[in-house]
C-alpha atoms as one frame of an Amber mdcrd trajectory, in Angstrom:
protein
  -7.886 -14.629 -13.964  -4.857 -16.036 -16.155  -1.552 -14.712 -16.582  -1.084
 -11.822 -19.422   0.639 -12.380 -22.321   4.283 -10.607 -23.137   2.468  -8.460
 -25.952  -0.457  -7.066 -23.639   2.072  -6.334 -21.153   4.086  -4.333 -22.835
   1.541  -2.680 -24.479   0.075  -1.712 -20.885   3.918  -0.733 -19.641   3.893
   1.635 -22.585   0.813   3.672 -21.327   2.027   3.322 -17.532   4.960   6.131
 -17.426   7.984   4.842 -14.714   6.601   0.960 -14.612   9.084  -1.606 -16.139
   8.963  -5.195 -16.053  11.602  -7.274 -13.957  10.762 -10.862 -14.977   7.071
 -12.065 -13.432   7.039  -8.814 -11.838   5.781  -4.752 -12.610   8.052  -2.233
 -10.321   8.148   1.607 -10.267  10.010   3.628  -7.789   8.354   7.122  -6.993
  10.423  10.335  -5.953   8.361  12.477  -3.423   9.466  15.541  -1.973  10.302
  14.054   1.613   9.927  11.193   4.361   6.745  12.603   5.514   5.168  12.294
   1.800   6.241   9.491   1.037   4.513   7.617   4.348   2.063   9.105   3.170
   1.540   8.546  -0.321   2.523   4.255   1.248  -1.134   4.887   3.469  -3.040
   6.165   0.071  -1.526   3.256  -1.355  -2.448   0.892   1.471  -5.938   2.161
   1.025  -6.423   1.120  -2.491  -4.703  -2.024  -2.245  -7.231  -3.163   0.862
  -9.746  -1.926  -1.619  -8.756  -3.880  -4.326  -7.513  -7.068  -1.786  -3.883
  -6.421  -3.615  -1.285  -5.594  -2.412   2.058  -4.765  -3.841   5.719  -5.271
  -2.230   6.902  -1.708  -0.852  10.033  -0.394   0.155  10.745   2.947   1.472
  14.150   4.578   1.671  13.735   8.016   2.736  11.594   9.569   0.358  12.096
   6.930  -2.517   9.178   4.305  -2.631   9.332   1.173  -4.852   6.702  -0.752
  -5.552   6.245  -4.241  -6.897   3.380  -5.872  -8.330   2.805  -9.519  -9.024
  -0.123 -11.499  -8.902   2.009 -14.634  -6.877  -1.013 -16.745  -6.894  -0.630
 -16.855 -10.627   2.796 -16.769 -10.664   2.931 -13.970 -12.568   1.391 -10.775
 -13.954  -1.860 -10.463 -14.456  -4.982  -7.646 -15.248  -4.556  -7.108 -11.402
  -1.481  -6.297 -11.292  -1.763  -3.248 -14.305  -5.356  -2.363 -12.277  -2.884
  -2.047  -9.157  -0.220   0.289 -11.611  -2.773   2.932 -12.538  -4.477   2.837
  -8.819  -1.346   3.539  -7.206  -0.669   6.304  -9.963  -3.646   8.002  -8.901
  -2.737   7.873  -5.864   0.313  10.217  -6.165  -2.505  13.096  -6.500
């Protein structure tokens, strides 16, 4: 697969609205209306990752979920991990 380089991701970051890069790592943190949406916008997410055998870092606080993406086998970022970005996008509905 092969890590991406800086230029390609930032270009992708740029199209990816919230997503910012935090060294070898993509993270966005997603506002949803309350606890009970944001479990479940974390099982539409679980979904795709199975799906897509990746699976990002998450961390709920209330109705705040971050997510982080990093393709660790790599050591880095890599097309997976942008895939991941706009899958989990979607997944907001």
């Amino acid at each position: 697969m092969g890590l991406l380089e800086n230029e390609r991701i930032d270009s992708e970051l740029s199209n990816l609205p919230g997503w910012a890069r935090e060294g070898d790592e993509i993270v966005k943190r997603y506002d949803l209306p309350d606890f009970v949406a944001a479990i479940e916008f974390v099982r539409r997410v679980a979904d795709r990752a199975e799906a897509a055998n990746h699976h990002p870092e998450i961390a709920i606080h209330y109705n705040k979920v971050t997510l982080t993406l990093s393709t660790h086998s790599e050591g880095g970022i890599t097309e997976k991990d942008i895939e991941g970005a706009r899958s989990f996008d979607a997944a907001m509905g």
